[in-house]
N, C-alpha and C positions, 0 to 999 in steps of 0.2 A: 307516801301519802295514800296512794291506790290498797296498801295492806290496811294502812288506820281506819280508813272506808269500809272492808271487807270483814274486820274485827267489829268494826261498829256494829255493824248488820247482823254479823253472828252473833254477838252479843244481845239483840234486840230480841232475836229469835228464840235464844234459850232464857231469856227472862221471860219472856210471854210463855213457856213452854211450861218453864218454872212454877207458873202463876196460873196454871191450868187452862192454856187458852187452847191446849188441844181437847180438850173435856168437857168442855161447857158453851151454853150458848150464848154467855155474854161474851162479848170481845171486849179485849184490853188492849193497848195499844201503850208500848213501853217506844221513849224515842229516848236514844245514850248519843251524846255530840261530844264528839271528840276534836280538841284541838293541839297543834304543835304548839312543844314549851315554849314560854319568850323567848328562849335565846338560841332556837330551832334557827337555820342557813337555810332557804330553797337556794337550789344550785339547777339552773336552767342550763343544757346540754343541747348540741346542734351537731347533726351530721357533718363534716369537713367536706365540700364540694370538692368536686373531682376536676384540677384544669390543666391537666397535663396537656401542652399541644396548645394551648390558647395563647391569643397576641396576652404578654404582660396587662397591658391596662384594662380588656374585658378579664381577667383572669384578679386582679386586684379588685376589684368593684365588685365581683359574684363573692371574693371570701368576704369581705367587710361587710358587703347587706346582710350576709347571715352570723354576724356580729363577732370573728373576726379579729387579731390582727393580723396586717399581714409583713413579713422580714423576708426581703429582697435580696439574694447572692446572689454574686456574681456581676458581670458587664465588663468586666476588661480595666482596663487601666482606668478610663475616666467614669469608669458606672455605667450606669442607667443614668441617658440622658432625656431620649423620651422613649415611653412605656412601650407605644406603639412599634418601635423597631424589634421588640424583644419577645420571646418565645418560652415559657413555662417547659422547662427541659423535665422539672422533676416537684417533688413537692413533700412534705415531712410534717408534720406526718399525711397517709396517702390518702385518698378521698371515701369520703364511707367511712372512715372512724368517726365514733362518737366521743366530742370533748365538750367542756365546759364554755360556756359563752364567755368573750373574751380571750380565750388562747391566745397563743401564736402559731401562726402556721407562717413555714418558712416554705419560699418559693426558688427554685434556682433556674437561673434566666439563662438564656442563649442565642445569639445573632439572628434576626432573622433574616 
């Protein structure tokens, strides 16, 4: 979107330039609007937070505010019974990649 922007401008630039606006004392003023096709996606991208080390349930609640999902391994034979016992051993992918809103990010728990 940020290059359709900058084509724009460039374009505005060399049409007035075209049209003798560096020559003369009237001014022209060319405006080109550019828009994406109908069937153009925005595809909105979020840093994956980093929660290695955090109790499970502050560490599910920071990935899903920034939209998130989140897949829970691990917990032993009966699971994750509550969040709060549990400790963010590892996490997939790591924090600081950039993915697509909605993902999944997978978390792997451990005793605490």
């Amino acid at each position: 979107m940020a290059l359709a922007a900058a084509l724009a401008a460039l374009a505005g630039v060399l049409i007035t330039l075209a049209l003798g606006g560096g020559h003369s004392d009237t001014i022209r003023t060319v405006t080109v609007t550019t828009h994406p096709p109908p069937d153009a996606t925005l595809v909105a991208k979020t840093a994956v937070p980093s929660v290695v080390g955090e109790r499970l349930d502050v560490a599910k609640d920071r990935v899903r505010r920034t939209g998130f999902i989140v897949l829970v391994e691990g917990g032993g034979i009966l699971g994750v019974l509550r969040d709060r016992n549990w400790q963010v051993e590892s996490q997939d992918p790591v924090g600081g990649k950039v993915l697509e809103t909605g993902s999944t990010v997978h978390l792997r728990v451990e005793r605490r």
